[in-house]
N, CA, C and O atoms as a printed pandas DataFrame, in Angstrom:
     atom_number atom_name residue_name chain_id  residue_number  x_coord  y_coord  z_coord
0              1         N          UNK        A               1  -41.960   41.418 -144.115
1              2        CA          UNK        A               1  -42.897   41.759 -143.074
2              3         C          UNK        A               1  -44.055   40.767 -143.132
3              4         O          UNK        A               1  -44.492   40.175 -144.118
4              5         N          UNK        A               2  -44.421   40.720 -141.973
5              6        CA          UNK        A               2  -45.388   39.266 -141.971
6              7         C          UNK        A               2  -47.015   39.689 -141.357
7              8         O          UNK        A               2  -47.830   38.799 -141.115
8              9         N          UNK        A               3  -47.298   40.989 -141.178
9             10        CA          UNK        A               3  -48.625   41.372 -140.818
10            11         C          UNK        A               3  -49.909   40.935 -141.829
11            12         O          UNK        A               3  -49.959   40.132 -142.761
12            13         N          UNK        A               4  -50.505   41.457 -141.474
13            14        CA          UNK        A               4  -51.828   41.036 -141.719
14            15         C          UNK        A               4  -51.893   41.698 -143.100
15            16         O          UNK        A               4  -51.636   42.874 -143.354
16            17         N          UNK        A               5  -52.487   40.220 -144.397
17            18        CA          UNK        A               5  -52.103   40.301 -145.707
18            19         C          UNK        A               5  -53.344   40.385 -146.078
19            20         O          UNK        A               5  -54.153   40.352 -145.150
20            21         N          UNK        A               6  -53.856   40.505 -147.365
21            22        CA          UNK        A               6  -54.943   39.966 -148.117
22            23         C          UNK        A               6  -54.316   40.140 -149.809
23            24         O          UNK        A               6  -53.501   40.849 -150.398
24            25         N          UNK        A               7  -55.081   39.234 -150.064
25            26        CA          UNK        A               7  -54.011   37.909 -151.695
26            27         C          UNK        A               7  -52.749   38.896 -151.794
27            28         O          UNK        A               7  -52.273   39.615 -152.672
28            29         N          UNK        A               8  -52.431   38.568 -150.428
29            30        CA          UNK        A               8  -50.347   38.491 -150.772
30            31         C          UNK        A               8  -49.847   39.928 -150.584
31            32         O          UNK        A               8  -48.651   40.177 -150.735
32            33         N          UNK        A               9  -51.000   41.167 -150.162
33            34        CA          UNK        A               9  -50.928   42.456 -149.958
34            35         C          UNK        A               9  -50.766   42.792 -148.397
35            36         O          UNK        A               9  -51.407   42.209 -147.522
36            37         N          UNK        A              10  -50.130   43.479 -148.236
37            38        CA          UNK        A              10  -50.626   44.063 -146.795
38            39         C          UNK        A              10  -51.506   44.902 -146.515
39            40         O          UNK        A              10  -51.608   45.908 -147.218
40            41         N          UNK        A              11  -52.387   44.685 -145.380
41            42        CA          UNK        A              11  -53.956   45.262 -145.158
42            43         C          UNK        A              11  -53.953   47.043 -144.807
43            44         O          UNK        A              11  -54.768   47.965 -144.818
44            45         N          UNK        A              12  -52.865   46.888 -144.580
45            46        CA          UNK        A              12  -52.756   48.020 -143.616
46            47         C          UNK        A              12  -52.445   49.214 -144.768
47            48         O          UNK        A              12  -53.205   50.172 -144.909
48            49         N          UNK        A              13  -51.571   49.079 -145.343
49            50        CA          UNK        A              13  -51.780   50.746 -146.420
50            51         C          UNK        A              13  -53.280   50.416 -147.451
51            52         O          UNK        A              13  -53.909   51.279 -148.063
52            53         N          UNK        A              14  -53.485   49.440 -147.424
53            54        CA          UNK        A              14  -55.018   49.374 -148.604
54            55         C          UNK        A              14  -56.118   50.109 -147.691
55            56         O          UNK        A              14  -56.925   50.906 -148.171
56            57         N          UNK        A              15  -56.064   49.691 -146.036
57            58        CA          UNK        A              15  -57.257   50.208 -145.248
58            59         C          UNK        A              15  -57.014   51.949 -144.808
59            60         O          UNK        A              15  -57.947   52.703 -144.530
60            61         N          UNK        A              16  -55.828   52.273 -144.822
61            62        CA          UNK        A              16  -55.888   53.285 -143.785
62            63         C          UNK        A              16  -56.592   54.984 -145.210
63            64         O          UNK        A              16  -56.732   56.113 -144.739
64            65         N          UNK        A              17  -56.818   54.772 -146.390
65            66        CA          UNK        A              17  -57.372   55.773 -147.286
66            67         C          UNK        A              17  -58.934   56.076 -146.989
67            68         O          UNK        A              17  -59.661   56.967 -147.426
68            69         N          UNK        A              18  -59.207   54.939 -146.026
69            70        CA          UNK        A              18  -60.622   54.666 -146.208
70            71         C          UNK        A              18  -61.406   56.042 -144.929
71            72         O          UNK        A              18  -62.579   56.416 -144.927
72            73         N          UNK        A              19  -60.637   56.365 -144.287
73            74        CA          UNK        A              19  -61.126   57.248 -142.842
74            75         C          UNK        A              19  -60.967   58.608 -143.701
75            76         O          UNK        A              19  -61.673   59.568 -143.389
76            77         N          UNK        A              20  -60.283   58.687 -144.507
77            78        CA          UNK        A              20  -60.186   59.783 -145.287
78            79         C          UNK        A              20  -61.219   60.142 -146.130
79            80         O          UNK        A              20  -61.783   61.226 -146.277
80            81         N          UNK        A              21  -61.397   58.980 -146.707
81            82        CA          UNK        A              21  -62.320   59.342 -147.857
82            83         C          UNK        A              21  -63.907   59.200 -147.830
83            84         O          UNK        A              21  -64.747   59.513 -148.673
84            85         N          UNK        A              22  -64.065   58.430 -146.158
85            86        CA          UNK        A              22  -65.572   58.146 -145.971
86            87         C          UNK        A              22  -65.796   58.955 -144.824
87            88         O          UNK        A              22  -66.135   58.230 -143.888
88            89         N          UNK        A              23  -65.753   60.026 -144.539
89            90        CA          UNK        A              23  -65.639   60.858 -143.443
90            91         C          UNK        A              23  -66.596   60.493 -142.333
91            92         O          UNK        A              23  -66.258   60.582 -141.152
92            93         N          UNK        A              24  -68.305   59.904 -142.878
93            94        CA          UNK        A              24  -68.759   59.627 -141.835
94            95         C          UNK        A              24  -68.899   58.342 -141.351
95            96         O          UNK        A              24  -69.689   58.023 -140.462
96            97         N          UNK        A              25  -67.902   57.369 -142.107
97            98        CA          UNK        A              25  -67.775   56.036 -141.757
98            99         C          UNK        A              25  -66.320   55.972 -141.156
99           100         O          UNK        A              25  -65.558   55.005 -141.185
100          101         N          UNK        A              26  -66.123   57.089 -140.660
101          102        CA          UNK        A              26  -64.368   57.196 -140.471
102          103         C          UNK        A              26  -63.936   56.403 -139.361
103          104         O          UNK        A              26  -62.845   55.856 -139.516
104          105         N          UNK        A              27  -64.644   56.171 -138.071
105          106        CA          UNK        A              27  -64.380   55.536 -137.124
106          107         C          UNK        A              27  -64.514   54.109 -137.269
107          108         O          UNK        A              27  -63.592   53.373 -136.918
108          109         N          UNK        A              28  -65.705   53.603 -137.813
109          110        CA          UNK        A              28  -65.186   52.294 -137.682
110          111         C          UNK        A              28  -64.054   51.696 -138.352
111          112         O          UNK        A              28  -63.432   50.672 -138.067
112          113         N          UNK        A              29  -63.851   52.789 -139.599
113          114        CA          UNK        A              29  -62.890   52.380 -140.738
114          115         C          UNK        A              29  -61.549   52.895 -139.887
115          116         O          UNK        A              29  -60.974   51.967 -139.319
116          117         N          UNK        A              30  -61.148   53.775 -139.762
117          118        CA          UNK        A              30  -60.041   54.252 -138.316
118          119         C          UNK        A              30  -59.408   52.699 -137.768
119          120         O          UNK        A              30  -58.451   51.976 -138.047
120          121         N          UNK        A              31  -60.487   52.689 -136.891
121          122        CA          UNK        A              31  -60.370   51.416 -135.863
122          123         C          UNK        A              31  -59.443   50.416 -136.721
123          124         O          UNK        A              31  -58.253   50.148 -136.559
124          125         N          UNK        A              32  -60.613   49.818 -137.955
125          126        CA          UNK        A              32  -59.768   48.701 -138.840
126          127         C          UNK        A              32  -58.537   49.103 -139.118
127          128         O          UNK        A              32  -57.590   48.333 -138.965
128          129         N          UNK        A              33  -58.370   50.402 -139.578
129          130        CA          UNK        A              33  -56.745   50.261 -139.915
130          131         C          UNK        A              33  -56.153   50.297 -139.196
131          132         O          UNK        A              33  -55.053   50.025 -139.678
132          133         N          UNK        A              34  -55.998   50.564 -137.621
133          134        CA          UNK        A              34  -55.541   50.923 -136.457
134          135         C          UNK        A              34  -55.222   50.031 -136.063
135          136         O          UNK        A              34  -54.167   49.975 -135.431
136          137         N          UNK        A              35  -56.163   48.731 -136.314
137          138        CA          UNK        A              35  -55.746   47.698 -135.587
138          139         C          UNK        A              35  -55.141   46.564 -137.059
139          140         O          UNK        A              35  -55.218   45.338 -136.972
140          141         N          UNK        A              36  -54.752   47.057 -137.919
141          142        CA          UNK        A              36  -53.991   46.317 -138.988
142          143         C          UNK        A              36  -52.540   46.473 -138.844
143          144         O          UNK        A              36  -51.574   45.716 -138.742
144          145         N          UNK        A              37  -52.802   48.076 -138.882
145          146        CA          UNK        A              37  -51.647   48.814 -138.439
146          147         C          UNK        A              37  -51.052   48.432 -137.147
147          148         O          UNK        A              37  -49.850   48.596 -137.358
148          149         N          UNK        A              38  -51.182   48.017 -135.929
149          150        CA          UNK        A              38  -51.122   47.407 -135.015
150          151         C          UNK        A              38  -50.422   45.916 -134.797
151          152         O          UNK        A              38  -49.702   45.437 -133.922
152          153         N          UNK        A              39  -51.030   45.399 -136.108
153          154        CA          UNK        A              39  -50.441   43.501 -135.851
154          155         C          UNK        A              39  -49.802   43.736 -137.165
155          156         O          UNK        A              39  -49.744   42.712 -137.845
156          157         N          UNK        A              40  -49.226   44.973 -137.804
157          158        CA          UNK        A              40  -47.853   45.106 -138.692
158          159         C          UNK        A              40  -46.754   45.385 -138.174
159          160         O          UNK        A              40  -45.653   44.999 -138.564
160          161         N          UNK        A              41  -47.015   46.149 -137.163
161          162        CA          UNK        A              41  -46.548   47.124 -136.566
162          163         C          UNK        A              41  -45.174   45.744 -135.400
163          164         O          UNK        A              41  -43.951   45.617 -135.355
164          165         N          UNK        A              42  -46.309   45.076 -134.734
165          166        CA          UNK        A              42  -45.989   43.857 -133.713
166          167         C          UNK        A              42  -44.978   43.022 -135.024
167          168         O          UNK        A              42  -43.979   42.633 -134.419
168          169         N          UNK        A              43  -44.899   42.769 -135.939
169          170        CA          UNK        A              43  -44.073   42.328 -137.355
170          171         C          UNK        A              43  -42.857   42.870 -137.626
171          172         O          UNK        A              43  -42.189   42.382 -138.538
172          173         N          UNK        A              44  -42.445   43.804 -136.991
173          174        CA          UNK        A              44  -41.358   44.504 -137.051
174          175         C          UNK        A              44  -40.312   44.070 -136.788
175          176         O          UNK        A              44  -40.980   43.127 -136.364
176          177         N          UNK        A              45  -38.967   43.697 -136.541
177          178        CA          UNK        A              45  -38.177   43.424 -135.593
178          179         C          UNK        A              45  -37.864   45.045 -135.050
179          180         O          UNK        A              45  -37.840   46.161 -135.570
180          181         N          UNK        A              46  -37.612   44.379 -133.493
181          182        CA          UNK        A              46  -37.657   45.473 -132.372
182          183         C          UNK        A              46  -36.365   45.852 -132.634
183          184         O          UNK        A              46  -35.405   45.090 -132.744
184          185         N          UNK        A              47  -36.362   47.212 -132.746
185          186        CA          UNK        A              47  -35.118   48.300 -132.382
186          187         C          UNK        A              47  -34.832   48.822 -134.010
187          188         O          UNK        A              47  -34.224   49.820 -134.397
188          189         N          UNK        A              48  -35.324   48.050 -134.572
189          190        CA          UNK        A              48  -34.756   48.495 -136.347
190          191         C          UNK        A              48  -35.530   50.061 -136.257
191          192         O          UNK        A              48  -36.320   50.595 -135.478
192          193         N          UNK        A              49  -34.957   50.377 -137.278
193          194        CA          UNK        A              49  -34.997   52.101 -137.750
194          195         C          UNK        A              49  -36.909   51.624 -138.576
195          196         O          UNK        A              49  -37.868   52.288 -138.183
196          197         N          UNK        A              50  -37.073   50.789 -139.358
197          198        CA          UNK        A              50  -38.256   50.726 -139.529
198          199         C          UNK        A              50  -39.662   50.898 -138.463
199          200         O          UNK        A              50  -40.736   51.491 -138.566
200          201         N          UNK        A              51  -38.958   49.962 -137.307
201          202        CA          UNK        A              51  -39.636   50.267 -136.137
202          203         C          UNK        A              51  -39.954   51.625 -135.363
203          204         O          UNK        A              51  -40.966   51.998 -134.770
204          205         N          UNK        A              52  -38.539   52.310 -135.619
205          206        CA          UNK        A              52  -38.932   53.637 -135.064
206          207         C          UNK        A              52  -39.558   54.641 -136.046
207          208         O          UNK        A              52  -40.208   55.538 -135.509
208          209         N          UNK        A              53  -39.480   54.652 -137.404
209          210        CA          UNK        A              53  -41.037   54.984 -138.153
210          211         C          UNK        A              53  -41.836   54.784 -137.608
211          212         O          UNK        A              53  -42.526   55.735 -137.242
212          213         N          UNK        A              54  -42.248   53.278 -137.196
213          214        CA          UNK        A              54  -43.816   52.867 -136.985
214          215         C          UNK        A              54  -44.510   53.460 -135.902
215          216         O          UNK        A              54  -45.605   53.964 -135.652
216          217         N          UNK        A              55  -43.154   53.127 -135.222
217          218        CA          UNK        A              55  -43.617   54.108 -133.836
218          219         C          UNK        A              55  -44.260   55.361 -133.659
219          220         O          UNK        A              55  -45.148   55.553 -132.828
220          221         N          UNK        A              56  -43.714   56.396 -134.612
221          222        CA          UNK        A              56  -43.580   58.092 -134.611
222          223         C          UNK        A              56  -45.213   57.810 -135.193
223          224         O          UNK        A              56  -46.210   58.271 -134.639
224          225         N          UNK        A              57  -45.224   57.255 -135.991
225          226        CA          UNK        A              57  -46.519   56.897 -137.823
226          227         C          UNK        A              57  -47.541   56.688 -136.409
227          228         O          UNK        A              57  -48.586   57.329 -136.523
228          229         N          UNK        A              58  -47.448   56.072 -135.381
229          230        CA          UNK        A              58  -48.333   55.551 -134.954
230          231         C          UNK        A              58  -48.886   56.416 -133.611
231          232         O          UNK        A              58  -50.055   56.440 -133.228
232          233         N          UNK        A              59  -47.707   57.142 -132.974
233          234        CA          UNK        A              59  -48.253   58.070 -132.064
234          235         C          UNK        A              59  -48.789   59.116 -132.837
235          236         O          UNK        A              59  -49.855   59.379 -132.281
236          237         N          UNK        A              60  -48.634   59.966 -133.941
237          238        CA          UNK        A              60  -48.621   61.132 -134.712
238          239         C          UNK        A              60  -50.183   60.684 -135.003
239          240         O          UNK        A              60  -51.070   61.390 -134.524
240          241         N          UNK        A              61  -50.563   59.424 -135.846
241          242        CA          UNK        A              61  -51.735   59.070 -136.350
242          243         C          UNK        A              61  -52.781   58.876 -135.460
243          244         O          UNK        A              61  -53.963   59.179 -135.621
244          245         N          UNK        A              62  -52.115   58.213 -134.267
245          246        CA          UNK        A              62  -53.168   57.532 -132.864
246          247         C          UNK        A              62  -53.701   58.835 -132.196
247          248         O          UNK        A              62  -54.886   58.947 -131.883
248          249         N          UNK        A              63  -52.567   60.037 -131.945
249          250        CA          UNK        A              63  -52.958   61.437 -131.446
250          251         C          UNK        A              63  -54.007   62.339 -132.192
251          252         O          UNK        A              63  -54.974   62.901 -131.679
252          253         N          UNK        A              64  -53.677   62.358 -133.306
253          254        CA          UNK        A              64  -54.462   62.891 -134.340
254          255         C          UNK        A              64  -56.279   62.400 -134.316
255          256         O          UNK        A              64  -57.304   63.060 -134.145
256          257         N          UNK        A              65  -56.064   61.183 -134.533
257          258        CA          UNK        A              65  -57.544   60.597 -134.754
258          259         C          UNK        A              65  -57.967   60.764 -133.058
259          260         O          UNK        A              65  -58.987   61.446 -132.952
260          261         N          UNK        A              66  -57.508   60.376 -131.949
261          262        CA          UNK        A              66  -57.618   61.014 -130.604
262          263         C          UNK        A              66  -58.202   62.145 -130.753
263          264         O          UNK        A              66  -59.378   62.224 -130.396
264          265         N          UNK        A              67  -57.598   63.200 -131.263
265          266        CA          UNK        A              67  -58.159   64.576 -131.239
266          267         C          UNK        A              67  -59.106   64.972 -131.392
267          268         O          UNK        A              67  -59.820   65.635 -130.641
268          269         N          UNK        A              68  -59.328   64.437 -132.918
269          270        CA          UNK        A              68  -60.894   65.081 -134.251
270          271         C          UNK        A              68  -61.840   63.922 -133.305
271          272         O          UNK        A              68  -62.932   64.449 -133.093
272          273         N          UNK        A              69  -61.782   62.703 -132.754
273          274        CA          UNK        A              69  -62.918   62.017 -132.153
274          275         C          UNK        A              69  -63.341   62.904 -130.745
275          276         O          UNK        A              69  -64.501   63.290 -130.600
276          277         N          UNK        A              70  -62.485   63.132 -129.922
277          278        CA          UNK        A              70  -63.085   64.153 -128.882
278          279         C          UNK        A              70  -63.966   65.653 -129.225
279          280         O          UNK        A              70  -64.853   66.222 -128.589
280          281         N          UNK        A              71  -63.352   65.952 -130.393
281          282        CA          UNK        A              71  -63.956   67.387 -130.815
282          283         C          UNK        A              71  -65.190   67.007 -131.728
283          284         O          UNK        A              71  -65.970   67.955 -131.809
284          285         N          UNK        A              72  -65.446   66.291 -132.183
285          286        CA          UNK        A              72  -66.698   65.317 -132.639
286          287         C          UNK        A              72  -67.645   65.226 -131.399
287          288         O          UNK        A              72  -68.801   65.628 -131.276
288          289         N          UNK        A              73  -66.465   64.301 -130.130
289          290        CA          UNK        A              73  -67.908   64.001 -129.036
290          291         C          UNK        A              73  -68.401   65.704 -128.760
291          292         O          UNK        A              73  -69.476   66.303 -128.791
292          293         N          UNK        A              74  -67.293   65.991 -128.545
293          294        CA          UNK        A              74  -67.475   67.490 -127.985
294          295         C          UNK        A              74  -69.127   68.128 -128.721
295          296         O          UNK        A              74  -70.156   68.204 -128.050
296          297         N          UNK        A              75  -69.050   68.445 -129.903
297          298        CA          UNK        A              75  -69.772   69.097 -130.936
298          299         C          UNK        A              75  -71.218   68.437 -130.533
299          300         O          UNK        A              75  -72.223   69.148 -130.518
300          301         N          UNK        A              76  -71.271   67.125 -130.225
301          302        CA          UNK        A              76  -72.378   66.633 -130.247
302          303         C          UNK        A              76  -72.881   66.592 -128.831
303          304         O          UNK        A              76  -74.049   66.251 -128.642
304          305         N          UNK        A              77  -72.134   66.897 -127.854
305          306        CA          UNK        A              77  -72.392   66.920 -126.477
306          307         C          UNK        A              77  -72.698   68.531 -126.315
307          308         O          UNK        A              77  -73.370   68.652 -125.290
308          309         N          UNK        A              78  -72.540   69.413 -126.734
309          310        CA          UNK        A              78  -72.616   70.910 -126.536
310          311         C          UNK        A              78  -73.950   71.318 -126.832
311          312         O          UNK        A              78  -74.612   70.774 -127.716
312          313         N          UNK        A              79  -74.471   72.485 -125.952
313          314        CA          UNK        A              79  -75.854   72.393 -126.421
314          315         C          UNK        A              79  -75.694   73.411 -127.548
315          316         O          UNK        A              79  -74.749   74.177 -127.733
316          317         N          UNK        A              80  -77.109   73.224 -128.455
317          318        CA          UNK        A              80  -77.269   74.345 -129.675
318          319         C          UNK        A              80  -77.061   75.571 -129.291
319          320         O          UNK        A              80  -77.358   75.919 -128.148
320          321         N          UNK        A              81  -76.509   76.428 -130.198
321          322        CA          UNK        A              81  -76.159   77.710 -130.216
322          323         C          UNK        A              81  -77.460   78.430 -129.925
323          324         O          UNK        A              81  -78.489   77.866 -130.297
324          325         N          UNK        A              82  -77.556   79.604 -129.308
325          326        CA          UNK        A              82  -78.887   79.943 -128.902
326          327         C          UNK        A              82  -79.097   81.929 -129.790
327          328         O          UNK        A              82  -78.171   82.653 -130.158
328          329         N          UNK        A              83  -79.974   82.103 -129.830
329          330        CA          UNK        A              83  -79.941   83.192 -130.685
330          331         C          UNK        A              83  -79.397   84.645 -130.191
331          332         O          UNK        A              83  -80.044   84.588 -129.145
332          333         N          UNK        A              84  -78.875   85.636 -130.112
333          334        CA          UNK        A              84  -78.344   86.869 -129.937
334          335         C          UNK        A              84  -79.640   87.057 -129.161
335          336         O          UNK        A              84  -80.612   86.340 -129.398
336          337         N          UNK        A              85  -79.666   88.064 -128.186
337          338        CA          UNK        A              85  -80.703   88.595 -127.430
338          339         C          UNK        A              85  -81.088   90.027 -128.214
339          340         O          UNK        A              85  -80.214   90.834 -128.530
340          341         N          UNK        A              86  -82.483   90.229 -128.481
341          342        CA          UNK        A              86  -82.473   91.641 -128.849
342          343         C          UNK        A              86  -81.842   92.827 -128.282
343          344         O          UNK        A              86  -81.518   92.991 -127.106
344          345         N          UNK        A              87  -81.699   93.683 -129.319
345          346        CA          UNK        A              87  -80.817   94.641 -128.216
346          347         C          UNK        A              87  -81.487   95.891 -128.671
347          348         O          UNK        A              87  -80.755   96.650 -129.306
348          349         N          UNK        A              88  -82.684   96.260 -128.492
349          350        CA          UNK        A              88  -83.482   97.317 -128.860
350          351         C          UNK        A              88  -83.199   97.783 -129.935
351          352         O          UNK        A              88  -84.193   98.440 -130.244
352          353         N          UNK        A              89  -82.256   97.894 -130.947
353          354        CA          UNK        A              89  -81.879   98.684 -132.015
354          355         C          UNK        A              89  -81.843   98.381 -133.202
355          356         O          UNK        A              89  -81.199   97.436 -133.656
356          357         N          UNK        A              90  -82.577   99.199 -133.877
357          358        CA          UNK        A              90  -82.737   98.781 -135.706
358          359         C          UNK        A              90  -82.089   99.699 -136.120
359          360         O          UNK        A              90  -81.596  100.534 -135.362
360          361         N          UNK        A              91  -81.940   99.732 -137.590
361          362        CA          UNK        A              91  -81.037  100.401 -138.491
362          363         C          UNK        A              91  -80.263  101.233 -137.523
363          364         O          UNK        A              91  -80.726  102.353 -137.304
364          365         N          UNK        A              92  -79.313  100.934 -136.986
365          366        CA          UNK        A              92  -78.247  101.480 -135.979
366          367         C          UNK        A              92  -78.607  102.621 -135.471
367          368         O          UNK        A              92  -77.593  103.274 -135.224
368          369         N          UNK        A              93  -80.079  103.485 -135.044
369          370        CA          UNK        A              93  -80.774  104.018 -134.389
370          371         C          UNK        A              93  -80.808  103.314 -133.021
371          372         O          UNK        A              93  -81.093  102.135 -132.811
372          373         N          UNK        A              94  -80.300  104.707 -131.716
373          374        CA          UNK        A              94  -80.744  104.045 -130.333
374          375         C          UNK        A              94  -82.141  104.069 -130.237
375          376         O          UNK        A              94  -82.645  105.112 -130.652
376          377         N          UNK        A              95  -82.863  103.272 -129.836
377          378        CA          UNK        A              95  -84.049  103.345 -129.342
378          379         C          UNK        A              95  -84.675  103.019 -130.170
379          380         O          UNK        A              95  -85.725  102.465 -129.843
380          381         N          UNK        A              96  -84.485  103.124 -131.148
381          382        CA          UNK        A              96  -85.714  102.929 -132.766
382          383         C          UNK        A              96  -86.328  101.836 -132.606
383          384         O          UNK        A              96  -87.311  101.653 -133.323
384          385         N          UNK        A              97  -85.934  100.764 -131.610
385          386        CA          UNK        A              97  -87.425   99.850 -131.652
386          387         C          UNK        A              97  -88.470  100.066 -131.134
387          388         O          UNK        A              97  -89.598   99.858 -131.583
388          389         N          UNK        A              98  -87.895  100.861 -129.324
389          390        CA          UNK        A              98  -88.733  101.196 -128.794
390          391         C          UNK        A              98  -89.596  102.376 -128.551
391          392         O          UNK        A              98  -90.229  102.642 -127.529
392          393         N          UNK        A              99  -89.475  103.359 -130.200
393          394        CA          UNK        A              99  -89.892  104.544 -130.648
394          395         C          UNK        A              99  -91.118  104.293 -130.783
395          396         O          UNK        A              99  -91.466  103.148 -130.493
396          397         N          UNK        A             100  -92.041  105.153 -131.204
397          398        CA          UNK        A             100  -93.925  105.102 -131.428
398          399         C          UNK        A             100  -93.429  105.812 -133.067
399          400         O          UNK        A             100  -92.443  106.540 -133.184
400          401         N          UNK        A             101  -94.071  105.532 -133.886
401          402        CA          UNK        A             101  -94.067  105.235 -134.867
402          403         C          UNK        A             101  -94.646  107.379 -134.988
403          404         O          UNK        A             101  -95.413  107.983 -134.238
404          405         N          UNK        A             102  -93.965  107.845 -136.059
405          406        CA          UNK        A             102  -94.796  109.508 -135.623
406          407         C          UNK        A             102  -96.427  109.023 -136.177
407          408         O          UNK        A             102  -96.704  107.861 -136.471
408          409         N          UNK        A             103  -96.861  109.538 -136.204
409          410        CA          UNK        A             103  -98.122  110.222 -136.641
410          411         C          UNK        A             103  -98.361  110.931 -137.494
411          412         O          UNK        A             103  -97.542  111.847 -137.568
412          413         N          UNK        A             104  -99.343  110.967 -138.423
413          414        CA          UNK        A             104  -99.906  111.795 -139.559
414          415         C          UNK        A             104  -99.688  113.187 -139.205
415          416         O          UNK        A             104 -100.056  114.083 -139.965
């Protein structure tokens, strides 16, 4: 296989641990392996059974990271949770908030 090496290794299983293990550096690190994974991937000869691994490895992985990045934008696009509305009632007494306190 002739993809993208470093001293004589291939880039692509050394990079892809890294989205895992740096959770909030995951995207740019994603990307890099994505696109290592990508010009290994193009290294293949077409139709071999290796190829159709890469293929499955690559929709399964590409869908996946697809997913958790939308539900990310999502999370950060949503407004803050806002607080329960009072609902007149303490210690599971109706009305007990809006009781007068007895008297001496």
């Amino acid at each position: 296989m002739n993809g993208l090496r470093l001293l004589g290794h291939p880039l692509h299983p050394a990079v892809v641990h890294f989205p895992v293990a740096a959770w909030t550096a995951a995207v740019v690190t994603a990307l890099g392996a994505m696109t290592a994974g990508f010009v290994d991937l193009l290294a293949i000869p077409a139709g071999s059974e290796a190829q159709r691994r890469a293929l499955r490895h690559l929709y399964l992985m590409g869908s996946t990271w697809t997913v958790s990045e939308v539900d990310l934008l999502l999370r950060f696009l949503s407004p803050a949770p806002r607080p329960a509305p009072p609902t007149g009632r303490k210690a599971g007494r109706p009305g007990a908030a809006r009781s007068p306190a007895p008297g001496p």
